[in-house]
DRENDO-1510 file (C-alpha; in Angstrom, 1 decimal, always signed):
<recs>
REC; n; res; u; v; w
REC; 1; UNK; +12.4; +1.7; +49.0 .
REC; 2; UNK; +9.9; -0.3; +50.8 .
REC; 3; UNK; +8.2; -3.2; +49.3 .
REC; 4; UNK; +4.4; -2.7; +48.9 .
REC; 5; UNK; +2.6; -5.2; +50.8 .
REC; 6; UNK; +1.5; -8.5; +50.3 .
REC; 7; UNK; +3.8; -8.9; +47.3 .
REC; 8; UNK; +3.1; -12.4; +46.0 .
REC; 9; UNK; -0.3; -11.5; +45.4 .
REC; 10; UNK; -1.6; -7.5; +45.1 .
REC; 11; UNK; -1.6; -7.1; +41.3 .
REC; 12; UNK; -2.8; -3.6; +39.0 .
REC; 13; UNK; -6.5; -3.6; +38.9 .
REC; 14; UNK; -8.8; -1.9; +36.3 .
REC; 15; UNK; -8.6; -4.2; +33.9 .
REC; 16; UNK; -9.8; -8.0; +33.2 .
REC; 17; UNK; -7.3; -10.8; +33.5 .
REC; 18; UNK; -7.4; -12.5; +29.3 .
REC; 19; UNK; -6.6; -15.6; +30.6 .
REC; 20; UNK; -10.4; -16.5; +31.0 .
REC; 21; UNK; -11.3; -15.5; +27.6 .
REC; 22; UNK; -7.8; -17.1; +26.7 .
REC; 23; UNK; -9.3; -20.4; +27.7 .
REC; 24; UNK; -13.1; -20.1; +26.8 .
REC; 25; UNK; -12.4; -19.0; +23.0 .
REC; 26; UNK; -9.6; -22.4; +23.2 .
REC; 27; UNK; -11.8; -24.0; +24.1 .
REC; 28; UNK; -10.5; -24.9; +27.6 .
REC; 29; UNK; -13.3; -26.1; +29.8 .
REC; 30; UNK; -13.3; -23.6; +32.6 .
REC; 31; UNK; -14.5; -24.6; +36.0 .
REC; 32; UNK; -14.6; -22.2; +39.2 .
REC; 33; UNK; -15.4; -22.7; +42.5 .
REC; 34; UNK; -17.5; -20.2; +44.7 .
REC; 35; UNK; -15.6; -18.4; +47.0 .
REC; 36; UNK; -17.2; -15.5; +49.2 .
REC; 37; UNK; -14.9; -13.4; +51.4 .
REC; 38; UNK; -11.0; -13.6; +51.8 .
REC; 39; UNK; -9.8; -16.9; +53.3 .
REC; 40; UNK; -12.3; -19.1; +51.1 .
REC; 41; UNK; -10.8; -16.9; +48.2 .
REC; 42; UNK; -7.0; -16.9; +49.4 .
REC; 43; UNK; -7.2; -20.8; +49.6 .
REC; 44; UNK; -8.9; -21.3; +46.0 .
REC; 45; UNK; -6.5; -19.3; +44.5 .
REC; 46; UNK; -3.6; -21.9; +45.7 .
REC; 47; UNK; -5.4; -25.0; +44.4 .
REC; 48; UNK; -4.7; -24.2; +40.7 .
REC; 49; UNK; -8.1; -23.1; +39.5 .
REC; 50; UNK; -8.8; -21.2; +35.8 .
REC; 51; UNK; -11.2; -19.1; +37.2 .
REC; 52; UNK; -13.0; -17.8; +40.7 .
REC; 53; UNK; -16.5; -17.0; +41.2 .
REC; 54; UNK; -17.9; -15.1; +43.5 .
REC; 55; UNK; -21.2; -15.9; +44.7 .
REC; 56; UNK; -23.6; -13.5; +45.7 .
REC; 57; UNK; -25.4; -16.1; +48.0 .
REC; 58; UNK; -22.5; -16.2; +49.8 .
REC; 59; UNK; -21.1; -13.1; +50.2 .
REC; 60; UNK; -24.4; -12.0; +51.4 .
REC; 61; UNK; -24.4; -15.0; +53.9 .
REC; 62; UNK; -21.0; -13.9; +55.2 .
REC; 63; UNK; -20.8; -9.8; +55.1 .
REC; 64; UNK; -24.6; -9.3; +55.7 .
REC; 65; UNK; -25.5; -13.0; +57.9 .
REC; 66; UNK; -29.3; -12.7; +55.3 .
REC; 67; UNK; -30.1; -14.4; +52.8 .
REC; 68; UNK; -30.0; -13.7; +48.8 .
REC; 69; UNK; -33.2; -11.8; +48.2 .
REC; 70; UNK; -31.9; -8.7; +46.9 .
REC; 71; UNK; -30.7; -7.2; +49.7 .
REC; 72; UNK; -27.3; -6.6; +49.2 .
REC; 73; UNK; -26.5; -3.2; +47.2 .
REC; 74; UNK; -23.6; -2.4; +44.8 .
REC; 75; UNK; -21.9; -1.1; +47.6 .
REC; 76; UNK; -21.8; -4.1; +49.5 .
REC; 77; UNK; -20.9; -5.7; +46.8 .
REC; 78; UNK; -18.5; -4.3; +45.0 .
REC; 79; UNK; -16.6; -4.1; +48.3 .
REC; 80; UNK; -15.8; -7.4; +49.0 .
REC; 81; UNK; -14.9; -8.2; +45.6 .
REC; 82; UNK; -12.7; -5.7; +44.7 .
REC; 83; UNK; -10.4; -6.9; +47.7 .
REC; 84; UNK; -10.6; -10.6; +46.5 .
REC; 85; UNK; -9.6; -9.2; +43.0 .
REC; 86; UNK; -6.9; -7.4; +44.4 .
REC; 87; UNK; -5.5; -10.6; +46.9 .
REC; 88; UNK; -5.6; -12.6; +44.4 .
REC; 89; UNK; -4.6; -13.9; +40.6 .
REC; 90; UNK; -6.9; -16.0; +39.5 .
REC; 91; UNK; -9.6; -14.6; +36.9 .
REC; 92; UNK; -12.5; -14.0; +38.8 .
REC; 93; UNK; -16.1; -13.8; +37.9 .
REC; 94; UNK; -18.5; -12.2; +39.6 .
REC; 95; UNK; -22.3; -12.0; +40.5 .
REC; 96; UNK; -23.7; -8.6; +40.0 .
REC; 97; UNK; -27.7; -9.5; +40.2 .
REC; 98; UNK; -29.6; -7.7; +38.2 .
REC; 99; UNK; -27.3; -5.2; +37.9 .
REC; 100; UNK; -28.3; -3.5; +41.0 .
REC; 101; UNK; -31.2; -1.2; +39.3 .
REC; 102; UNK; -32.2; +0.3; +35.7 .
REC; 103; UNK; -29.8; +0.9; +32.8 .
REC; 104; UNK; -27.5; +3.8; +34.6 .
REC; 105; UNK; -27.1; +1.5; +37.5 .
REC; 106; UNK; -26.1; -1.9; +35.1 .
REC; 107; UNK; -23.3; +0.8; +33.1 .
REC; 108; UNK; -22.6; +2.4; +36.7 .
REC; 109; UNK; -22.0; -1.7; +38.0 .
REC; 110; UNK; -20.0; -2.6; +34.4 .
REC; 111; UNK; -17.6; +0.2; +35.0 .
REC; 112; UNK; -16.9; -0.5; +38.8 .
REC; 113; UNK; -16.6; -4.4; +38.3 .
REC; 114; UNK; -14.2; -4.1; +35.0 .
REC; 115; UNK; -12.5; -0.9; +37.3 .
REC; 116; UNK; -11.9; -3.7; +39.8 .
REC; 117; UNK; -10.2; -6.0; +37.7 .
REC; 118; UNK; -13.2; -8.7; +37.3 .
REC; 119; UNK; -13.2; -10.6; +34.3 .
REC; 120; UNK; -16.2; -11.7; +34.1 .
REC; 121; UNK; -19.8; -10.5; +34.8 .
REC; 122; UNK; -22.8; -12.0; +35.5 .
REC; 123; UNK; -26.2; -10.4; +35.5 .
REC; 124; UNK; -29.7; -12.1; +35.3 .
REC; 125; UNK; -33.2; -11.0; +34.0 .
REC; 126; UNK; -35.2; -11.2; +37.5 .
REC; 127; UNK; -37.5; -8.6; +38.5 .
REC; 128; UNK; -36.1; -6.6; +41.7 .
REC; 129; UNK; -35.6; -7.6; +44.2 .
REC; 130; UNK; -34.1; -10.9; +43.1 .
REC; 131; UNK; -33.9; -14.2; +44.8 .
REC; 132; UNK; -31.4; -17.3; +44.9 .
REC; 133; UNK; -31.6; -18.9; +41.3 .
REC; 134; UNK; -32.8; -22.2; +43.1 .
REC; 135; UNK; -34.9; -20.8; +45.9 .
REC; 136; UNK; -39.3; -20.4; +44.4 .
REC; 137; UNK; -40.9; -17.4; +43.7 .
REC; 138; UNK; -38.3; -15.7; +41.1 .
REC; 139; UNK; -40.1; -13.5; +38.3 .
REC; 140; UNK; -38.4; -12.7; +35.5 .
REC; 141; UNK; -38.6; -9.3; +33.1 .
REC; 142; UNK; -40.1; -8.6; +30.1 .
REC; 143; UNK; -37.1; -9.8; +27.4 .
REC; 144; UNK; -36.9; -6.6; +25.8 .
REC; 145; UNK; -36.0; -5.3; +29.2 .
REC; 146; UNK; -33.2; -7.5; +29.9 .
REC; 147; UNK; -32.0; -6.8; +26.2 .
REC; 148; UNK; -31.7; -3.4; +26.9 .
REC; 149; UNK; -29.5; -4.0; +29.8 .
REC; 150; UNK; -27.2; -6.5; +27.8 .
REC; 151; UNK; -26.9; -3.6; +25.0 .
REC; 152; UNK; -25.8; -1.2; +27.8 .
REC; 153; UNK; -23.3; -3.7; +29.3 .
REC; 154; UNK; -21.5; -4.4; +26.1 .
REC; 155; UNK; -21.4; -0.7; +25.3 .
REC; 156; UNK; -20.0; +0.2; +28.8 .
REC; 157; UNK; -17.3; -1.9; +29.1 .
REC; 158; UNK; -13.8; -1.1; +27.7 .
REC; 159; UNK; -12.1; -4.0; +27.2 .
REC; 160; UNK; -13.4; -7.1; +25.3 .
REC; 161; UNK; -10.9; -9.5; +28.0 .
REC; 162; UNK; -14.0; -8.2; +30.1 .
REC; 163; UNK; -17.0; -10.8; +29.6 .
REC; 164; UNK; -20.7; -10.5; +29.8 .
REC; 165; UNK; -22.3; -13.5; +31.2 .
REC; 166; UNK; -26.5; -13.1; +30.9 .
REC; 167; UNK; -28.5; -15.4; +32.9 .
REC; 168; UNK; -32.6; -16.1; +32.7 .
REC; 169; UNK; -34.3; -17.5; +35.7 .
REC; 170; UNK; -36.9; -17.9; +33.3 .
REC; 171; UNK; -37.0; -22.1; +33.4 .
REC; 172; UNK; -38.5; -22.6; +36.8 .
REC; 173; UNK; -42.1; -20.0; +36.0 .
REC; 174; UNK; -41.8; -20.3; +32.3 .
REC; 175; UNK; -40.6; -23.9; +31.2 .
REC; 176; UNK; -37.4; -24.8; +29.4 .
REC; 177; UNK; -38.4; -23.4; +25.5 .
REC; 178; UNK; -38.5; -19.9; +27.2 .
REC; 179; UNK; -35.6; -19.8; +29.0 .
REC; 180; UNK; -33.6; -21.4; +25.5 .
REC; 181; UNK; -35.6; -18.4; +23.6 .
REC; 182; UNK; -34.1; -16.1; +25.9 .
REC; 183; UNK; -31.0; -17.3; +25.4 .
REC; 184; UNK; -30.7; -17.3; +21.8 .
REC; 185; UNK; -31.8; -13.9; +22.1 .
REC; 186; UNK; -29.1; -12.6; +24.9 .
REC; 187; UNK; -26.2; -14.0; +22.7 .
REC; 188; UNK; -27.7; -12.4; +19.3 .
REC; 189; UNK; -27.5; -9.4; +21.8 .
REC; 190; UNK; -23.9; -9.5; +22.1 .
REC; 191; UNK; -23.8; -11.5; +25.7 .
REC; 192; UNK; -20.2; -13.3; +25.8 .
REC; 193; UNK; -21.7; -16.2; +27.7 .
REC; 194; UNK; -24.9; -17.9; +28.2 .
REC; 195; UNK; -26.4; -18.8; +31.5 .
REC; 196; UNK; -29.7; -20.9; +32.1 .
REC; 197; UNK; -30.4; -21.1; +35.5 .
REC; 198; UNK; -31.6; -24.1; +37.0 .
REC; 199; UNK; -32.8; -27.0; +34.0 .
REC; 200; UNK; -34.0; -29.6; +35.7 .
REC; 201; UNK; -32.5; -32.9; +33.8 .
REC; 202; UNK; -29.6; -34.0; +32.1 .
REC; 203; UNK; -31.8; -33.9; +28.7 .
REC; 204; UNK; -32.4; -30.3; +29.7 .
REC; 205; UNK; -28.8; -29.4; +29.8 .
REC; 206; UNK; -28.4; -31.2; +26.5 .
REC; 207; UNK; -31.4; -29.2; +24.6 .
REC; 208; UNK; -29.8; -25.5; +25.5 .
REC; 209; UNK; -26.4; -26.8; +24.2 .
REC; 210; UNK; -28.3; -28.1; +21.0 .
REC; 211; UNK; -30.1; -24.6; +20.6 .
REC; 212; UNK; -28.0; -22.1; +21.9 .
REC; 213; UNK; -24.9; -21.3; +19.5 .
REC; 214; UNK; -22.6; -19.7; +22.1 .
REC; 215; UNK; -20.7; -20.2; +25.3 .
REC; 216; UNK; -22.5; -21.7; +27.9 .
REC; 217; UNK; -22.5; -22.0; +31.8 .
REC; 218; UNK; -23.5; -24.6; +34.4 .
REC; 219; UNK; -25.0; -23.9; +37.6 .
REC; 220; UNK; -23.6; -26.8; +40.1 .
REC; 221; UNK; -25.6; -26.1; +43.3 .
REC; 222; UNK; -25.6; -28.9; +45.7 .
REC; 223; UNK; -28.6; -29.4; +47.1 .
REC; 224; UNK; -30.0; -26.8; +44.2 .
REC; 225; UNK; -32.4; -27.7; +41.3 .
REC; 226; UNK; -30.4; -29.2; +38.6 .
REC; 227; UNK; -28.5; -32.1; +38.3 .
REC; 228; UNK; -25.0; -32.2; +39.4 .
REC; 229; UNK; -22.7; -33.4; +36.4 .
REC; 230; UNK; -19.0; -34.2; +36.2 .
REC; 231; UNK; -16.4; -32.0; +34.7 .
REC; 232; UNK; -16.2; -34.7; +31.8 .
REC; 233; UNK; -19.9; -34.8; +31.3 .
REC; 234; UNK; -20.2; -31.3; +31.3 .
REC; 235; UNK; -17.6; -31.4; +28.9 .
REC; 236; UNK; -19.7; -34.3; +26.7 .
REC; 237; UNK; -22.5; -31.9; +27.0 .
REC; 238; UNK; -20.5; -29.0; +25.1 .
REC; 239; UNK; -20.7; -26.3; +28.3 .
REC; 240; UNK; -18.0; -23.9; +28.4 .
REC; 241; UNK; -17.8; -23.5; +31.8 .
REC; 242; UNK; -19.3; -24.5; +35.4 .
REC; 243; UNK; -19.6; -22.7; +38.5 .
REC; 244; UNK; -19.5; -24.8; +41.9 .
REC; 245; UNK; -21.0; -21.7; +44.3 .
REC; 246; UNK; -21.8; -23.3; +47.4 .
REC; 247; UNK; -19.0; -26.1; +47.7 .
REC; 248; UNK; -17.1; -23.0; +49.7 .
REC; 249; UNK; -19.8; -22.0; +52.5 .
REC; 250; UNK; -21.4; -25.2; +52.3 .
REC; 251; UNK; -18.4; -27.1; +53.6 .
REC; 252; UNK; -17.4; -24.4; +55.9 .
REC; 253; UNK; -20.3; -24.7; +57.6 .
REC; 254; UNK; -19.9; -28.3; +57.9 .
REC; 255; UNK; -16.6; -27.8; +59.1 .
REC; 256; UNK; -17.5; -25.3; +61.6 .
REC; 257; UNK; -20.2; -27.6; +62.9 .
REC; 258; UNK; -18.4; -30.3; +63.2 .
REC; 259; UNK; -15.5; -28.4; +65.2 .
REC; 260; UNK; -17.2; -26.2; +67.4 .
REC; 261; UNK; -19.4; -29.3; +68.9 .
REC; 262; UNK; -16.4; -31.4; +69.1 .
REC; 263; UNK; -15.0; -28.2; +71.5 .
REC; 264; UNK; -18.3; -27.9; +73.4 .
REC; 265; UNK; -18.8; -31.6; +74.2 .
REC; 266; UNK; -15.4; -33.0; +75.3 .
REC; 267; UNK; -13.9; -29.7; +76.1 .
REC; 268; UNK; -10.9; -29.3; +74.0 .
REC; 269; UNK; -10.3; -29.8; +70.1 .
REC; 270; UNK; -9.9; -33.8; +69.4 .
REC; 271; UNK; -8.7; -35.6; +66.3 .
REC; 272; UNK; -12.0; -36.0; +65.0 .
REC; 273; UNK; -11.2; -32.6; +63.5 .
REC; 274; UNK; -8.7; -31.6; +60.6 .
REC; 275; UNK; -7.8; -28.0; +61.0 .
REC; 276; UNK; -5.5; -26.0; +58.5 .
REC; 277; UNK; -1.8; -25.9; +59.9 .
REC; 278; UNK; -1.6; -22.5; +61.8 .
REC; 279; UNK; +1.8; -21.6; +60.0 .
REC; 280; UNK; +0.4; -22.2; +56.7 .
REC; 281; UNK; -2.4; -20.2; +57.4 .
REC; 282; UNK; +0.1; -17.3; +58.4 .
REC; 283; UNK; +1.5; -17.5; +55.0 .
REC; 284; UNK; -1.2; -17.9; +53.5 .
REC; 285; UNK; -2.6; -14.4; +55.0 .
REC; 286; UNK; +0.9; -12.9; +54.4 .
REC; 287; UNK; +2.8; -12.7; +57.5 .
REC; 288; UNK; +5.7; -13.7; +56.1 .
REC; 289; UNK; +5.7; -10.2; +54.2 .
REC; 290; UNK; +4.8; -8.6; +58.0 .
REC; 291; UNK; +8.1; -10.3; +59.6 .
REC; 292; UNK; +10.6; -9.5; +56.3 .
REC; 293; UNK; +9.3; -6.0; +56.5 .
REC; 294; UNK; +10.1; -5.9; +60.4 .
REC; 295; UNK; +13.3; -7.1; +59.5 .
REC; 296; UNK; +14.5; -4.4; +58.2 .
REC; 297; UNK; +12.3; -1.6; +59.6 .
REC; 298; UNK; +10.9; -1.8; +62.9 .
REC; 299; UNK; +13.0; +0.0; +65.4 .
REC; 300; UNK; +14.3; -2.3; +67.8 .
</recs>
């Protein structure tokens, strides 16, 4: 019988990978880089990684070319990474908004996300349409609102390998005790993990550990509003787990920059820039599964 394709990394979907909640509840510290279409994700699933995240920034930045001001839709969404679940192994977790509307829409997003084989959610308490966690302007809902939406989360989700990660943007409009209060209250609301976007100083970071009595994120935006830490002081600092979602489209377009003026202004590619070995790159895409299959089918 023929081999499906892409063999060494299609997997069975519709379900959550445990190793993430595997590590969180040992107490593993789990960091995750931001990937944002397939090669960024294909590459971060070599390096050895416990998790993925997939950044709404950038996968708005790379499918749509806008920016991340609620604009994108479930659709859009839910496209892209169901095919990075699928091409790869790693756990990934995923940026879902606000949940992309009212409470049908968050149990509507819940089901597609777990049916795609995500492990891990993330939704945030901003009034639509929403706006980059480190960008001004972001308005957050009433809590009671974003309590609701937590309740319907938990309740929609089938498996408990499939997390719930609640984030308030409530620090930059409403100060630091707010967005902790908030907190408290997403995790007495049955959130898995605990997400205050953008604290502003190290003691900041240290006061929601102190007051929140659950698992907690970290935001590492370069260039964004709060600090960026070290793994081992993260780790000091008691936080569960970091994301890292602009290293990916960040130093792409640095990359990119730097290669395509090198072409323009000397006329060919020079060794002033690295570029990924083309015959790596073809197995990293799966051509190798192209040219066995060939091999033995392809008329010839």
């Amino acid at each position: 019988m023929p081999t499906a394709p892409y063999p060494s990394t299609r997997k069975k979907t519709d379900m959550a990978n445990p190793a993430l909640k595997e590590a969180i509840t040992n107490g593993e510290f789990v960091a995750a880089p931001g990937v944002f279409e397939l090669i960024s994700a294909l590459i971060a699933d070599t390096v050895g990684f416990k998790a993925l995240y997939v950044t709404g920034y950038g996968t708005v930045a790379s499918s749509l070319g806008l920016p991340d001001a609620g604009i994108a839709t479930y659709t859009n969404m839910i496209d892209r990474i169901s095919t990075i679940v699928e091409r790869t192994k790693t756990p990934v977790i995923a940026d879902a908004d606000t949940g992309y509307g009212g409470l049908l829409n968050v149990r509507y997003t819940v089901q597609g996300y777990e049916k795609a084989g995500v492990s891990a959610i993330q939704m945030e308490d901003q009034e639509f349409p929403k706006k980059c966690g480190h960008t001004p302007n972001r308005r957050v809902v009433p809590l009671e609102d974003m309590l609701q939406k937590i309740d319907v989360a938990v309740d929609a989700r089938e498996s408990d390998d499939f997390l719930i990660i609640a984030r308030t943007d409530s620090r930059t409009g409403h100060g630091i005790d707010e967005a902790i209060r908030r907190g408290q209250a997403f995790a007495k609301a049955g959130a898995d993990i605990i997400f205050i976007e953008s604290p502003e100083t190290e003691d900041e970071l240290k006061k929601i550990r102190d007051s929140i009595d659950a698992p907690l994120l970290a935001n590492m935006v370069h260039g964004g509003r709060t600090p960026m830490l070290p793994e081992s002081r993260l780790k000091e600092l008691g936080f569960a787990l970091a994301i890292y979602p602009a290293i990916g489209f960040l130093s792409m377009g640095a990359a990119l920059t730097k290669a395509y003026t090198d072409l323009l202004e000397n006329g060919e590619t020079t060794d002033a820039v690295d570029l990924y070995e083309f015959s790596k790159f073809n197995e990293l895409i799966g051509f190798k599964d192209v040219w066995d299959f060939e091999k033995r089918f392809a008329q010839v």
